[in-house]
N, C-alpha and C positions, 0 to 999 in steps of 0.2 A: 772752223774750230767751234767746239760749243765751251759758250761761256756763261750759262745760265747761273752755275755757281762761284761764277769770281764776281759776281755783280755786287755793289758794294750792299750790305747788310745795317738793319737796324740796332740802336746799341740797346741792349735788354736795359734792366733795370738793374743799378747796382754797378752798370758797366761801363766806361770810362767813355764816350761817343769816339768816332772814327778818328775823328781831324780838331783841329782847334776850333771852336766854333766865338767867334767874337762876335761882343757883346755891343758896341761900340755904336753911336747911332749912324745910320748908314747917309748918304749921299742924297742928295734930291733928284729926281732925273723925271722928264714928260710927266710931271704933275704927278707921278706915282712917289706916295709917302711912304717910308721904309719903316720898317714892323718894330717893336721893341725887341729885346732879346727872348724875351717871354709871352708873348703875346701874337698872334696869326697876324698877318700881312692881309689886307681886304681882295689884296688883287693872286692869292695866293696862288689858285686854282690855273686862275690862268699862265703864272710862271712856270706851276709845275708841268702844265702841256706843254708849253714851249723846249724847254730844256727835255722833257721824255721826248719827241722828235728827234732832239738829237743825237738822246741815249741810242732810243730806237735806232735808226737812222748806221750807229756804230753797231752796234746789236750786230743786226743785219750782216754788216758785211765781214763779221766775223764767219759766218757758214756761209754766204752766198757762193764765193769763189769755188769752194770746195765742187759744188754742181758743176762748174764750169773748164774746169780743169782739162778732160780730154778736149775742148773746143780750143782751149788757149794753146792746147800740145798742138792739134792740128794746124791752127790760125798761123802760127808763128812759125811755123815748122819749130820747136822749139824740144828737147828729148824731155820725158816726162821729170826726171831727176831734178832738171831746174823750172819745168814750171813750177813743181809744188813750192819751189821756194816763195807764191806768192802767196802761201800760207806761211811759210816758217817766218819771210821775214816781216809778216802781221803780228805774230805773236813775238818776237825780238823784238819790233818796234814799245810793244806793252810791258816789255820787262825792264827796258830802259827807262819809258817815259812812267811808268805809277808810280815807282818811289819817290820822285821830284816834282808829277802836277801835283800837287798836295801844296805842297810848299811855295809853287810858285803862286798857284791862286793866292792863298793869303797874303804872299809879299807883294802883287799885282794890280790883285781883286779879282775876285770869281768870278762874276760876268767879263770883265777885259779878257782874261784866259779863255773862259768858253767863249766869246764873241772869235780870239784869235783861231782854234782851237776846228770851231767852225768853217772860219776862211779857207784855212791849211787842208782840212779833210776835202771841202766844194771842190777847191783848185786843183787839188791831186788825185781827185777822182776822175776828173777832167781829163787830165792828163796821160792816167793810168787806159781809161778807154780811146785814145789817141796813139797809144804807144804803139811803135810799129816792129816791135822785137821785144824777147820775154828781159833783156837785159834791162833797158829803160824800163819797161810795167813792173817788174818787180825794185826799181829805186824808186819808181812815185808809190809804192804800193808800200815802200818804208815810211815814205812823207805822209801818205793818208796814214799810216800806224801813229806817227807820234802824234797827228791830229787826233784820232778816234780814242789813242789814252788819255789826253788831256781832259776829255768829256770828259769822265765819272768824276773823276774829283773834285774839280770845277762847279758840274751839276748839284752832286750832295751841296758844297759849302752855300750856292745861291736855295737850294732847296731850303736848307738849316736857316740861311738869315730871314727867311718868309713865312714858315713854320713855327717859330718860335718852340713850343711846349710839344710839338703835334709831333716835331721834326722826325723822330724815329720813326711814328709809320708813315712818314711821307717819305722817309729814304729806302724804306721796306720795300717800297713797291717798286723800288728798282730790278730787284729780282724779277719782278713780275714781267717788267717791259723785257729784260735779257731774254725771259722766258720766250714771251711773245715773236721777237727778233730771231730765236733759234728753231721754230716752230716754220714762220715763214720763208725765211732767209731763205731755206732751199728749193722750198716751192716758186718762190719770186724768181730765182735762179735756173729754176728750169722752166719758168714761161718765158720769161727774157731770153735765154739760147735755144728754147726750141724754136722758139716763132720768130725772134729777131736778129743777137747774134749775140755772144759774151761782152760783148763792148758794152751793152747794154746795162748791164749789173753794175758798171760804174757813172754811168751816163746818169741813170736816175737818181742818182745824188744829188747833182745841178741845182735839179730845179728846187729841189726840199732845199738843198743845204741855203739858196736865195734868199727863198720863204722865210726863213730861219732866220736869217742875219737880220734882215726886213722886223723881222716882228719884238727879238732879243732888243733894236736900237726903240724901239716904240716902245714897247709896254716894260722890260728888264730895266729896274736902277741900277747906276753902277752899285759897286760894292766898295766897303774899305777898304785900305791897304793898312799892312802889320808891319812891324818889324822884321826885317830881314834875319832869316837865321842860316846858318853854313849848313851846304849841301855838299854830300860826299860825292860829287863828280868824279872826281879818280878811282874810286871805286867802281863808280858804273861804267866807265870807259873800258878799267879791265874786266869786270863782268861782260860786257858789250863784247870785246874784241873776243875774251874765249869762245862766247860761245857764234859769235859770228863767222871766226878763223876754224873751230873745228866746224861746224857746220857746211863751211865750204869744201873742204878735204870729204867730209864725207859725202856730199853731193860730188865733186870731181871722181872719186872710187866710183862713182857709178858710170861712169863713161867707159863705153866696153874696151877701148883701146889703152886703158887704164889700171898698171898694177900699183900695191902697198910702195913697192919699191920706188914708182915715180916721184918728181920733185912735185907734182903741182898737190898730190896728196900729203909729201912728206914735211914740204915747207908749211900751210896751214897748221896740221897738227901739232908741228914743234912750236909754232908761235901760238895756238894756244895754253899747250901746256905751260910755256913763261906766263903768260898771259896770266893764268890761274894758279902758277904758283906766286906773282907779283902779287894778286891780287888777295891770297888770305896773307900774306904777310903783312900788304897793308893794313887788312882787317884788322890783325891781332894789335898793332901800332897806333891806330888812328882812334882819334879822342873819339866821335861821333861820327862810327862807322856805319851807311846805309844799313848792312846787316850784322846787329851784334854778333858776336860770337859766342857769347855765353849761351845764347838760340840757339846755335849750332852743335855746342858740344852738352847741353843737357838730355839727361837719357830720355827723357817723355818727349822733346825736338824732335830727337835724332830718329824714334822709332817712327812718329808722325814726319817728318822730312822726307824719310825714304817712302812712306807710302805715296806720299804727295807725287814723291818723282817717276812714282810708279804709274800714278792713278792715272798723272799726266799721259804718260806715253799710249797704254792701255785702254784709260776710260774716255782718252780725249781725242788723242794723235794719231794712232792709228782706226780710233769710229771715225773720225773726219772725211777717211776717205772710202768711207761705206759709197757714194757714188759713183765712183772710179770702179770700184770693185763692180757692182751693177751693170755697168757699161762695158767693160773690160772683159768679164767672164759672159755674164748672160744676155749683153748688147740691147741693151732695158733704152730708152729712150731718157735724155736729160732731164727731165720733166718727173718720171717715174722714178728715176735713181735718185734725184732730187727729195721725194717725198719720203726715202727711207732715212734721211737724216730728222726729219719733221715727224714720222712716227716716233723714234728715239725720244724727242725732248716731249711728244701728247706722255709717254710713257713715264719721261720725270716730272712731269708735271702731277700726274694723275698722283703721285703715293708720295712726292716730296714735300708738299705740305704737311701731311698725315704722318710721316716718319718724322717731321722735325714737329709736331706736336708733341708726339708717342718718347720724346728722349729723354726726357725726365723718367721714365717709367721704364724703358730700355736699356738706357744709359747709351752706351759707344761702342761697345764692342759687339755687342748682338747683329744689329742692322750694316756695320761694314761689314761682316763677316758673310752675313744674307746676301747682301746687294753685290759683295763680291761673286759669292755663288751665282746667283740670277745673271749676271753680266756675263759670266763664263758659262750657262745653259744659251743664252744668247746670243751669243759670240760661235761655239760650236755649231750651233743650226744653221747660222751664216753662210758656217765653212762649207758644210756638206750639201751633199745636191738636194733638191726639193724631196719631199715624201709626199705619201698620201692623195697624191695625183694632184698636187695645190703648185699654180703656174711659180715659176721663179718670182715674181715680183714677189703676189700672196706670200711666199715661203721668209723672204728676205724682209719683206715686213714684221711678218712676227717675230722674226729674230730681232730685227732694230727696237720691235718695241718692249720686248721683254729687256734687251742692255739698259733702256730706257729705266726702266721701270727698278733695278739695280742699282742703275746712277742714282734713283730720286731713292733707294732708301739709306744708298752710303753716304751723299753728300752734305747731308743737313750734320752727321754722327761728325763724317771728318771737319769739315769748319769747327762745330764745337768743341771736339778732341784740344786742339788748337787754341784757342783763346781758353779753355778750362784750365789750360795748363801755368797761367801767366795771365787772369784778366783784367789786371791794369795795365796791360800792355799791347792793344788790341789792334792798335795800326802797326805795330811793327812784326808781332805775327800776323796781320791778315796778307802784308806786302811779302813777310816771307814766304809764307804758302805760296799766293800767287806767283813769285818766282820760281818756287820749283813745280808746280801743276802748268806754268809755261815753257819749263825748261825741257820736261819731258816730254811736251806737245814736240816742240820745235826739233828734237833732236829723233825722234823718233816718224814724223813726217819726213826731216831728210835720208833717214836710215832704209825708210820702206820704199821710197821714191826711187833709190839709190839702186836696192835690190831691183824693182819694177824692171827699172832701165836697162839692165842686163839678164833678165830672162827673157827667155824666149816664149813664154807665153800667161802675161803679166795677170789674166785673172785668176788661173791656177797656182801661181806663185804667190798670191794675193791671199788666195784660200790658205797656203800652210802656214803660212804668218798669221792668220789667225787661230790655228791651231796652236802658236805659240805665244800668243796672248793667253787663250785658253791654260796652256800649264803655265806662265808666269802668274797669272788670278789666283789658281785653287794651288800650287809648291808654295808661293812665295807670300802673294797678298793674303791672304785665308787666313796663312796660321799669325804672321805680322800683325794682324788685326787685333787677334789676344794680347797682346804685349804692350796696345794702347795703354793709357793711365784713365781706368777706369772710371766714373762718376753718374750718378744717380741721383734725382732729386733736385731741389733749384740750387741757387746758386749761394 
């Protein structure tokens, strides 16, 4: 998955910061003296390497797998339908666990969390490269997810207590490392299964994740603890189950001996639907519900919500398996297929700074509206066969870098759309975006996975499903982009 734009962000000026950030003098720990609330920490620098490792470290393995996906189909004898689930259920693990690390680091302590946080992701990586069937790698592959969410939150709040004043561009640069992570991820991914074997992609966590724990107890003070405040768990259990229970229906549709009419599709689906009708009832009921609902039914949400769930599926879910695609149709080696995900993010990198400069001067609606177009000129190149006598790889690279290059000018517009609309409210829409830009990940990886598994010839059937990203971009998201709530100039 690329997650260069759910990495958590600096709070501007004016704007309310991410998380509670306390004030409170911090703990003693290995002779390191804990910063005032205003004032830099002397050993800052080096807390902030330590914990970006770890970022990094989850970065990574948000796209590495993607590379590795035909090897894990192979390995395991496993039908393609449910390996991707070791993508879908990475991004479920993150829709469960972000709206509650927050809350537990401070009732915790930030570093306890992220020391935990670390252990959980070492172990289960461990495990996941051990596993001897796609069933077991994809449940440690949920236990490394709720490891790998609990980093970002965790990290900003230890970042904030060391930072003091600076804290914003120290948590700024958090994009940067996602950046960095979805750049390599894929490359790393296919030197590890070219030369060694997909086991590998999780093996080399071990030794970082060691290193890490090793350095967090040395040099990292603990942190304070806060008062406990009430987490809407039942919420996310039924958020959790819907989209878990349809998610499996729609992967079982894939199995070719499988109709609508069967139980193993028909029981999932009806239990998500209670699921999600349980679940906005509780919404509308519940004093402090995960996601308000007033978010949900205000017209500027609703217009941005649905792009979110779109961008997800589109700009996220189905690019993810730009590899597979590679391998499937033009039989590109994992290594090669691998660097077309890594073109993609040089691509958002190169104009995403530059467009979230230009937005004040822009506004929101100009650059999604672009970058939707550019993703869909890039998205079609994909589909069709090479031109110009330039090899399949060459052709499939320009195509990933131009979707790139789309991504970075819509994404800086959509995050701001969002917090513009409501910005003393900036964690509870940043968490709601990232719920639906992962919901449409998740649902849309099982959906394509689903179709793969029952064609009969999965690069060509790969290709018209990008054709119908292409008209869902330029029908749906295009003109949707006008109807953002417009803004210009600062804040």
């Amino acid at each position: 998955m690329l997650f260069t734009e759910l990495a958590l962000e600096a709070p501007e000026p004016g704007r309310r910061s991410l998380g509670k950030l306390t004030t409170v003098a911090m703990e003693h720990s290995v002779g390191l003296e804990a910063p005032s609330s205003e004032e830099p920490g002397p050993s800052r620098h080096l807390i902030f390497g330590i914990v970006a490792v770890g970022l990094f470290m989850s970065s990574i393995d948000s796209t590495i797998v993607a590379t590795a996906l035909p090897a894990i189909h192979a390995s395991l004898r496993a039908t393609i339908n449910w390996a991707g689930w070791t993508l879908t259920v990475y991004s479920l693990g993150m829709v469960i666990v972000l709206p509650i690390a927050g809350k537990i680091s401070d009732e915790f302590g930030r570093r306890r969390v992220f020391f935990c946080a670390v252990v959980l992701f070492t172990i289960s990586s461990l495990l996941c490269g051990l596993s001897t069937n796609i069933y077991l790698l994809v449940g440690f592959r949920a236990i490394q997810a709720i490891g790998g969410g609990a980093l970002q939150p965790s990290a900003a709040g230890i970042v904030a207590e060391h930072f003091g004043k600076d804290r914003d561009r120290a948590i700024g640069m958090f994009g940067t490392i996602a950046s960095g992570g979805q750049v390599l991820g894929p490359v790393i991914g296919g030197v590890l299964v070219g030369y060694l074997s997909w086991r590998w992609i999780f093996f080399v966590n071990v030794p970082i994740g060691i290193v890490l724990l090793g350095a967090l107890v040395k040099f990292v003070p603990d942190s304070p603890r806060t008062a406990r405040t009430r987490t809407d768990v039942r919420g996310l259990v039924l958020m959790g189950l819907f989209i878990l229970a349809a998610n499996f229906g729609i992967t079982s549709i894939g199995n070719r001996n499988t109709t609508v009419y069967d139980p193993v599709f028909l029981v999932p689906e009806i239990v998500a639907l209670v699921a999600l009708c349980l679940f906005v009832r509780h919404t509308r009921r519940s004093a402090e519900p995960f996601i308000p609902m007033r978010l949900l039914r205000a017209k500027g949400f609703a217009v941005m919500n649905s792009l979110n769930l779109l961008w997800g599926i589109v700009g996220f879910g189905v690019a993810s398996l730009a590899p597979l695609y590679a391998e499937d149709r033009y039989h590109l080696a994992a290594l090669s297929a691998g660097t077309l995900l890594a073109a993609r993010g040089v691509g958002a990198i190169v104009i995403g700074a530059a467009a979230a400069m230009a937005l004040r001067r822009t506004g929101y609606r100009l650059p999604l509206a672009a970058g939707f177009i550019v993703v869909a000129v890039g998205t079609a190149a994909m589909a069709i066969s090479p031109r110009l006598g330039l090899s399949p790889y060459v052709w499939l690279s320009i195509g990933a870098g131009l979707t790139g290059l789309g991504n970075g000018l819509a994404n800086p517009a959509s995050r701001n759309a969002c917090l513009q609309v409501a910005p003393n409210e900036v964690a509870a829409i940043t968490g709601l975006r990232q719920m639906f830009v992962f919901m449409g990940i998740i649902f849309s990886v099982s959906t394509v996975t689903a179709i793969l598994n029952r064609s009969g010839d999965p690069g060509i059937a790969q290709a018209h499903i990008l054709w119908v990203v292409v008209g869902v971009l330029l029908v749906v998201m295009v003109p949707l982009a006008f109807r953002v709530p417009e803004h210009k100039g600062s804040w």
